[in-house]
N, C-alpha and C positions, 0 to 999 in steps of 0.2 A: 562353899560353892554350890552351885543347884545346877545339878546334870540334867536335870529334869525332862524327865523322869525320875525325881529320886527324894526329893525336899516338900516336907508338907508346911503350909503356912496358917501355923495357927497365933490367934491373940492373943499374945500376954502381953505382959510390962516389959521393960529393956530389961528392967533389972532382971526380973527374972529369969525371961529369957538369955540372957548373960550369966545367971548363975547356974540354969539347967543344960547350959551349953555344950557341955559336957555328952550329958547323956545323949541330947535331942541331934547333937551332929557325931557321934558315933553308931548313932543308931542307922544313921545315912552312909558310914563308911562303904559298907557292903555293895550297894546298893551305887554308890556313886565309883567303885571299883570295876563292875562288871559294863559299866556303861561303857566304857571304852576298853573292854577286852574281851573273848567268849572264854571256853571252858575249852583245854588241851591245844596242841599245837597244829595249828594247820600246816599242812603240808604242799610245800611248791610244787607245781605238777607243770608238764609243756606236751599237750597230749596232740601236737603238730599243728595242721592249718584248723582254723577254727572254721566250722559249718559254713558251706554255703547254701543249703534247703532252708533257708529261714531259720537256722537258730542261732540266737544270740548267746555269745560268751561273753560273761562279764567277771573278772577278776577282780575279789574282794580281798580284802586281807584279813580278817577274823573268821574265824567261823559259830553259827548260832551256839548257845547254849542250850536253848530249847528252841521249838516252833512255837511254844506257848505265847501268844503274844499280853496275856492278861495277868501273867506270872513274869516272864523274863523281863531284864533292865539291861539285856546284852543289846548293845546296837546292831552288831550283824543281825540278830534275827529280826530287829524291823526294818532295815536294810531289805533283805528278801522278802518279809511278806507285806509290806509296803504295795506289795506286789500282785497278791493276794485276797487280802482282805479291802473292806471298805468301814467309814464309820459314816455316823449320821451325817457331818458337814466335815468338809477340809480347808487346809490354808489355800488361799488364794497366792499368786503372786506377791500381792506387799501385803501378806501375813492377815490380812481381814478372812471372815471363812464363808466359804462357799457352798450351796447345797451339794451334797452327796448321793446317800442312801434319802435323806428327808430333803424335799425340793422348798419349802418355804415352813416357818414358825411364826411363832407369835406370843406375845408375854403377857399376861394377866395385869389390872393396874395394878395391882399392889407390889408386884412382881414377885411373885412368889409360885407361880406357874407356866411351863414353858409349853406349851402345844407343840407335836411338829406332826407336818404331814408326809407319809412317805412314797417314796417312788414308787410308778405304776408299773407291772411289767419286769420286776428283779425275779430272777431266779437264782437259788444256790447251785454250786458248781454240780450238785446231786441231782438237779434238774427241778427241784421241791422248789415251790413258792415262798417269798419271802414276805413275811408278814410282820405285824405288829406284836405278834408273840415270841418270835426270832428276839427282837432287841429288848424286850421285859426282860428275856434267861441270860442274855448277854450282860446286863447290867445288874444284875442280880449276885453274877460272879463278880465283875468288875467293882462292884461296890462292897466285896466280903471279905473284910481287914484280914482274916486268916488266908484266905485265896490270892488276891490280886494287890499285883506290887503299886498299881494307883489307887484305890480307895481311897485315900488320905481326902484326895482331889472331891471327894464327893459325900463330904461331911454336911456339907447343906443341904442334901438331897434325903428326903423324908421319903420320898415312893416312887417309881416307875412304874406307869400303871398304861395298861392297853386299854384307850378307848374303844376302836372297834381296828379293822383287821390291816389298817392303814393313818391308824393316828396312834400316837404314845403324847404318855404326860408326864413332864417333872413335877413331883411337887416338892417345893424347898422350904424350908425352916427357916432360911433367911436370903432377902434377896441375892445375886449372885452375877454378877453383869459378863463376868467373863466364862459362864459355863457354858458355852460355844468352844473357847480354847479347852477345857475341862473334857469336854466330850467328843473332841474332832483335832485335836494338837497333835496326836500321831499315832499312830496304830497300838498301843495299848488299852485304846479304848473300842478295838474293831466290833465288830459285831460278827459273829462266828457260831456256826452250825450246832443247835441246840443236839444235835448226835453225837457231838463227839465233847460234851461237857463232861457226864459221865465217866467218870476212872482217870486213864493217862491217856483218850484221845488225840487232846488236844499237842502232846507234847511228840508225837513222833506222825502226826498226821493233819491237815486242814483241809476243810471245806469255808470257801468263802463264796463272795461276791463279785472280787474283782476281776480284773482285766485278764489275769492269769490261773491257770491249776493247779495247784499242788502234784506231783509226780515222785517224786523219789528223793529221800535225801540218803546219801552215801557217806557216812561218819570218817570225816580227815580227806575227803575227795570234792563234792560238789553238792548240788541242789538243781534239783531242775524240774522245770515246769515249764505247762503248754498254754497256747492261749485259749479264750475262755470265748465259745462264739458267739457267745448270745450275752455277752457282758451288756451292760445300759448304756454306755456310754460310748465315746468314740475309740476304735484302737483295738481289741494292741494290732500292729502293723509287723511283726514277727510271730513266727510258729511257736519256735520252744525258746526258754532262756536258759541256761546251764550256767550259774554261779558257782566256781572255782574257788577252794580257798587256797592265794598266794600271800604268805606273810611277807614274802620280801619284796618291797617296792622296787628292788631292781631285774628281781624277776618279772615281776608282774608289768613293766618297762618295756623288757629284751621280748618277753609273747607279745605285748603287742604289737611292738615294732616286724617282728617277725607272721603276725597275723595267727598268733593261735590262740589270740585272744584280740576282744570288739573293742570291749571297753572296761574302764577301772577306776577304782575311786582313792587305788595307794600311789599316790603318788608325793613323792619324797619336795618337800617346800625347796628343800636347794637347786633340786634342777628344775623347779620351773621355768629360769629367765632360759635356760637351753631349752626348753619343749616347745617354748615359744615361737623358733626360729626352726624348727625341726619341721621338716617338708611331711613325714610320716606319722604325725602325731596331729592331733587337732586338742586343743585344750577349750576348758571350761573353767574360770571361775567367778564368783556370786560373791557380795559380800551374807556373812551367817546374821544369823539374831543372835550370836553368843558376845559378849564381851569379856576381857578382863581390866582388874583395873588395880589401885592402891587404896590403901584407906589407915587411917590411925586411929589412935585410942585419945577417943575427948577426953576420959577421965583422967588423963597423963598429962600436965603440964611439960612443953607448951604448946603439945598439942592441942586443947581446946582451944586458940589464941585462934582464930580465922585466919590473918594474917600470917602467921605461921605456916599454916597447911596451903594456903594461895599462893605463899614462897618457891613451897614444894614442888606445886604444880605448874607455875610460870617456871622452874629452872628445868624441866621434861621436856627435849624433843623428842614425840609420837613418831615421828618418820623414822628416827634412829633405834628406838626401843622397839617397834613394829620389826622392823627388817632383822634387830637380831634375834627376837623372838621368833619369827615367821618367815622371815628372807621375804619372797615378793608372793608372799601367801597370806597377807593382813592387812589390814587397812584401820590408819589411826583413830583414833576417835574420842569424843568428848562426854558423850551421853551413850546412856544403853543401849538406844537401838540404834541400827546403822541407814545410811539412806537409803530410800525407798523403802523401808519398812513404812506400816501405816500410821507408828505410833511415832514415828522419828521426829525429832527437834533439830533443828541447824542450826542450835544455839551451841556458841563455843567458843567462849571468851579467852580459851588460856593459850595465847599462842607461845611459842617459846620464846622467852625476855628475861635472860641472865641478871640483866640489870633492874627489871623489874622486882624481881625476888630478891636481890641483897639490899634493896628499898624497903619492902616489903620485911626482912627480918631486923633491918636494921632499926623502921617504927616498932617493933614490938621486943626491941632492946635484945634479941638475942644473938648472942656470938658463940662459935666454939661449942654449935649442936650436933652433937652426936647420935643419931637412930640408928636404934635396933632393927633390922627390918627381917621379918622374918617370911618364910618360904617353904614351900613343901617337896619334897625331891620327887613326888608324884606327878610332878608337870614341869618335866626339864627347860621347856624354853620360858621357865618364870625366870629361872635363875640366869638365862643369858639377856632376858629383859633389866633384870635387878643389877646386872652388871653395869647395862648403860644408864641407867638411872642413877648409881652410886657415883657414875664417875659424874655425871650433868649436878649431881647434889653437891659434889665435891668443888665444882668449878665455883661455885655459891657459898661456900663457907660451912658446907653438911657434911658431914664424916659418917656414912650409912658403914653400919656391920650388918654384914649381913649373914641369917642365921637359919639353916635347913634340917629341917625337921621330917622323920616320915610323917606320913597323916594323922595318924591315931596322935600322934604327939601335940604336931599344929593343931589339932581339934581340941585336946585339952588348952592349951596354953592360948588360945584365941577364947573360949568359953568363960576361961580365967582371967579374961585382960591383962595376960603375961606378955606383952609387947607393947615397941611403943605405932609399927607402921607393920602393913602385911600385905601380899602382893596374890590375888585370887581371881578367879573368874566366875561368872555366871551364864548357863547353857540354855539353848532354845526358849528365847525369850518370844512369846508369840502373844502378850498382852502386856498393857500397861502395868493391871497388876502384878502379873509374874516381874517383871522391873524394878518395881518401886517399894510397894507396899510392905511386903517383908523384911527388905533392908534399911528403911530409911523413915517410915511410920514410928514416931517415939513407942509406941506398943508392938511394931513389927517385930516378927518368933526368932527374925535374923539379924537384927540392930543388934549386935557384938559391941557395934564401937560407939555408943552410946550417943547417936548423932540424935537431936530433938529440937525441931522447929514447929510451932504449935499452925502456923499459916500451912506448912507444906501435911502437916495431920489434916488440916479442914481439909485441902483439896483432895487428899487421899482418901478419906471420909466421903467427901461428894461423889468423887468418882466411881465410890461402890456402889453409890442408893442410884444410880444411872445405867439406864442401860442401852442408854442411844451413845455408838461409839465415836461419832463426833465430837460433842460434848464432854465426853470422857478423856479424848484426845487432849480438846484443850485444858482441862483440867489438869492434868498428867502432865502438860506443858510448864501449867505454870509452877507448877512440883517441882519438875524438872530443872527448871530456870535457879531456883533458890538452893536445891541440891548441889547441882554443877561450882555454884556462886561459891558456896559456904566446903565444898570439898567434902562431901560430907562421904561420896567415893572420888575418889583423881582418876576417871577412866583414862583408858591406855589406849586400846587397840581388838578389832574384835575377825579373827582368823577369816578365811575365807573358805565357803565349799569349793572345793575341787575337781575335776574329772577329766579322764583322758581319754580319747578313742580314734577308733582307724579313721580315714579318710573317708571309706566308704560308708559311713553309717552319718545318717542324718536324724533331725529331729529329736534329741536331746536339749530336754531343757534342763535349766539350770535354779535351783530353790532356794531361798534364803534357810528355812528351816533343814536344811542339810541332806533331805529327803532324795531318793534316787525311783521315779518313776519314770518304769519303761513302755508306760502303754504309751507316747506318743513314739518312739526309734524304731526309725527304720531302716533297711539294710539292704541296698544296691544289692541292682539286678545283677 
């Protein structure tokens, strides 16, 4: 799985990468652990009506590990400084990136250098100018394999060097078409007050750019900060914000409902079709860039049989395995990214066809198939997905056992191609190459299941040496097209982001990348 933040994508062979499997995805346990949880128990709190002088409550359900943002792989802390901080460009709407802190760039031919220009007029929250030597020291951590939890991401990157006090330079070792998503995909790459690198600043204190201040964080209670007047950009539209940590989604429910809290992002998949219809609650949801999906082991017979693995996929209804996985919090899906992303295809040949598939295995002669299908107990709603799939296999003449492993296990036995099918996700997918290229390139670091079609290498090949994302689009298409075809993953269904909030609060938008920015919410008079 790539929590990603969490998975570096390096080149080797299948084989190898399969036989280092071992090391190379337990080395990510850690790391793909903390992404969805922080450090100690946050504590429910209902501390009555929530502010009405401009501050914003927003009930989260983790609490940070650190404020580090160049160190931690905890979500809640980019959750808050999402908030805070700024990086050179960000996601747009359908996931292309947008100028930030740097208003325009430009690529060298060779493409081996990225100019950017930076914004005029930033200041840090300390009131100091923001210059061209701010984002050299920021990138300098960011890029220092013993320091910073993304490094991995910025192996092609040979020097960050300040032209003068409003331009910086990449210079790469090898072209790089998605180091936009690399250097602007989410605040691990912020850019952050060369004051507080030194020692343990960074982790119990920030000074940034953004919309918002840093103010006080109170360990098992909250966080809170002020707006930022002179931020660059438009917003924030509220005073303070005060993030709460409520681990229980039905607390974090009952404060809103009752107004001692604005807004929240624990909101429980099962009662969304009630929130919906709830006069007191206003809901949000997006489809993510995250997917999960199925995938077998080519080197299994008869696994490799295309026909086979087509069977698989034509006897899957998405809508049924969606809803048990996620009730009415997913949306099905056939390729990695979802609609309106920039990269998305509306290519999706596998509708559900009973009869297609017992066609389909009965050409490739097999009867009385039995898969192994294995599962990690680290992502409970695999196994209520893997339920409705066993029985739709079943109705087809596929007898799925299905076998749950904790992680560290599934990580050996997947490395090992000890299965014969296995049921995973992959997280913030915000480029084609995050997508494809690792999973599905006969030399990709993540091909486990030894999928190899040498047409869909060209186009993944092309796609790198480009860096007009157009072109890479359609490349990535026609990728796409022959992956989906050949099963090479059987996506499934890819969650949706969430959010809930009072009536009274307006201007909440909603991210594909899951992200929660509150410089546009506002808060009735």
């Amino acid at each position: 799985m790539n929590p990603s933040p969490a998975f570096p994508h390096r080149r080797r062979s299948a084989r190898t990468a399969r036989s280092a499997g071992r090391a190379t995805s337990l080395a990510a346990v850690a790391a793909l652990a903390l992404a969805g949880c922080s450090a100690g128990e946050p504590l429910e709190t209902d501390d009555g009506p929530a502010s009405s002088d401009g501050t914003l409550v927003v009930a989260i359900s983790s609490e940070p590990d650190s404020l580090d943002v160049h160190v931690s792989t905890a979500s809640p802390t980019f959750l808050v400084m999402e908030n805070v901080y700024d990086t050179l460009v960000e996601p747009a709407p359908d996931l292309s990136f947008q100028p930030a802190l740097a208003t325009e760039w430009e690529v060298s031919e060779d493409l081996l250098t990225w100019t950017f220009q930076l914004r005029d007029g930033v200041t840090w929250h300390n009131g100091r100018e923001f210059t061209a030597s701010d984002v050299v020291a920021s990138f300098e951590r960011i890029t220092d394999a013993e320091t910073a939890a993304n490094a991995w991401r910025f192996e092609t990157v040979d020097e960050v060097r300040e032209v003068d006090d409003r331009t910086v330079e990449f210079v790469l070792n090898q072209p790089t078409p998605n180091l936009l998503a690399n250097i602007g995909g989410f605040k691990g790459m912020a850019i952050v007050a060369p004051e507080l690198i030194e020692g343990d600043g960074l982790t119990t204190d920030a000074i940034g750019t953004g919309p918002f201040r840093f103010v006080s964080y109170t360990p098992g209670d909250r966080i809170v900060l002020e707006a930022n007047p002179d931020y660059w950009g438009d917003g924030p539209y509220v005073d303070r914000v005060e993030f709460r940590f409520v681990s229980e989604p039905t607390t974090a429910l009952t404060n809103l409902r009752t107004g001692a809290v604005h807004l929240t992002n624990n909101v429980p998949a099962q009662e969304i079709a009630t929130l919906r219809d709830d006069p007191d609650v206003e809901l949000g949801q997006q489809a993510s860039n995250d997917y999960w999906y199925f995938t077998c082991n080519f080197d299994r017979p008869p696994f490799d049989d295309i026909d086979v693995r087509r069977a698989l996929s034509f006897a899957i209804d998405r809508e049924q395995v969606a809803q048990a996985a996620f009730f009415d919090a997913a949306t099905p899906v056939q390729s990695a990214m979802p609609p309106g992303n920039f990269w998305a295809t509306d290519y999706a040949p596998f509708s559900h066809d009973p009869d297609q598939a017992r066609e389909l295995l009965a050409d490739a002669g097999v009867t009385d198939l039995t898969v192994d299908l294995m599962l990690t107990n680290e992502y409970p709603h695999t196994l209520a997905a893997a339920e409705v799939i066993a029985s739709q296999w079943h109705d087809v003449g596929v007898n799925a056992e299905i076998r749950t492993l904790d992680f560290a296990s599934w990580l050996d036995e997947q490395g090992n191609g000890s299965y014969d099918c296995y049921v995973l996700g992959w997280l913030n997918n915000l480029d084609g190459e995050y997508a494809y290229y690792a999973q599905h390139h006969s030399a990709g670091s993540f091909n486990f299941h030894g999928y190899a079609n040498p047409q869909v290498d060209q186009y993944l090949d092309q796609a790198r040496a480009s860096v007009e994302d157009t072109e890479r689009r359609d490349l990535y298409h026609q990728a796409a097209e022959l992956i989906i075809d050949e099963v090479s993953y059987g996506y499934l269904y890819s969650p949706q982001a969430t959010l809930a909030w009072a009536p009274g609060v307006s201007g909440v938008e909603m991210h594909p990348d899951g992200k929660t920015r509150l410089r546009t919410v506002r808060l009735a008079d």
